[in-house]
C-alpha positions as CSV (number, residue, x, y, z in Angstrom):
1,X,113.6,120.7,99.4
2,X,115.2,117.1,99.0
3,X,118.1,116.4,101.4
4,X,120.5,113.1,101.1
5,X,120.9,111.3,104.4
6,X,123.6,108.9,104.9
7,X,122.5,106.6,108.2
8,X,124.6,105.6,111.1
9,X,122.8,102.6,112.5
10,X,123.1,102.1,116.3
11,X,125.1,104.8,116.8
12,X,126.1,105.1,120.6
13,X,124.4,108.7,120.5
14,X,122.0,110.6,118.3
15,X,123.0,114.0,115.9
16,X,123.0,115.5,112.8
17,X,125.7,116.6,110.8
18,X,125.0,119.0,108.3
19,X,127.8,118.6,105.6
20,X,125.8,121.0,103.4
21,X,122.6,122.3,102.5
22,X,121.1,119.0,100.9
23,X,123.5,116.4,102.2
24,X,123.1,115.2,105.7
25,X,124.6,112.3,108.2
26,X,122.2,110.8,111.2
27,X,123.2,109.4,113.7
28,X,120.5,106.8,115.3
29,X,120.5,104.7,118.1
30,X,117.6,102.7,116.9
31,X,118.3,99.4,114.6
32,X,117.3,99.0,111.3
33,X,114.1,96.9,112.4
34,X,110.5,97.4,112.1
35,X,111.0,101.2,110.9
36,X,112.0,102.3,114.4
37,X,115.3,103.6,112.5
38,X,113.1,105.4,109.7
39,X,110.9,106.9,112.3
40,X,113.8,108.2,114.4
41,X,115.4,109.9,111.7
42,X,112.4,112.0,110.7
43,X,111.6,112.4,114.0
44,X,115.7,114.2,114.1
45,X,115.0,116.2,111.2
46,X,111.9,117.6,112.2
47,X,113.2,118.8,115.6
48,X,116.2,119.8,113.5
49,X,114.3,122.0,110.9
50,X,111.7,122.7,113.9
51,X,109.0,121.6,111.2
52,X,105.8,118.9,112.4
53,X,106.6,115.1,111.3
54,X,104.2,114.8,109.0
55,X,106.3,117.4,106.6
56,X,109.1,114.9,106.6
57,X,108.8,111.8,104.2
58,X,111.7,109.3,102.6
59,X,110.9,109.2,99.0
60,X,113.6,106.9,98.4
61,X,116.1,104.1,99.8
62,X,113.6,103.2,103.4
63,X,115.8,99.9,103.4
64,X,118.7,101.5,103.2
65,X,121.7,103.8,104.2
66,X,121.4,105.9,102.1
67,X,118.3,107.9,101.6
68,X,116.7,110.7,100.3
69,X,114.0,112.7,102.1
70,X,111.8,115.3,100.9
71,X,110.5,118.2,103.0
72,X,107.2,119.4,101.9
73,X,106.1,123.1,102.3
């Protein structure tokens, strides 16, 4: 499954909006330094989709707002 993210960069509060099925906004506190943004935002979806981490990866757009992430089976 491949999901578009739109990012919200140091957001005053965390979240995920689900706009549909493959096309998500998150919300992160973090800023876009060092990949602590990156790392939040996987760490959302997998609580999100209650999946491990490790099935969460950004195949494309990691320095960037836009993003897409693929979720391995």
């Amino acid at each position: 499954m491949k999901l578009s993210i739109t990012v919200k960069l140091s957001s005053k509060s965390k979240g995920i909006e689900v706009l549909s099925e493959s096309d998500w906004i998150i919300r992160t506190s973090f800023p876009p330094r060092d990949g602590m943004a990156n790392r939040d935002i996987i760490d959302q979806i997998s609580v999100h989709l209650k999946i491990p981490k490790s099935k969460v990866q950004i195949i494309k757009g990691e320095k960037s707002k836009k993003k897409l992430v693929e979720i391995m089976n």
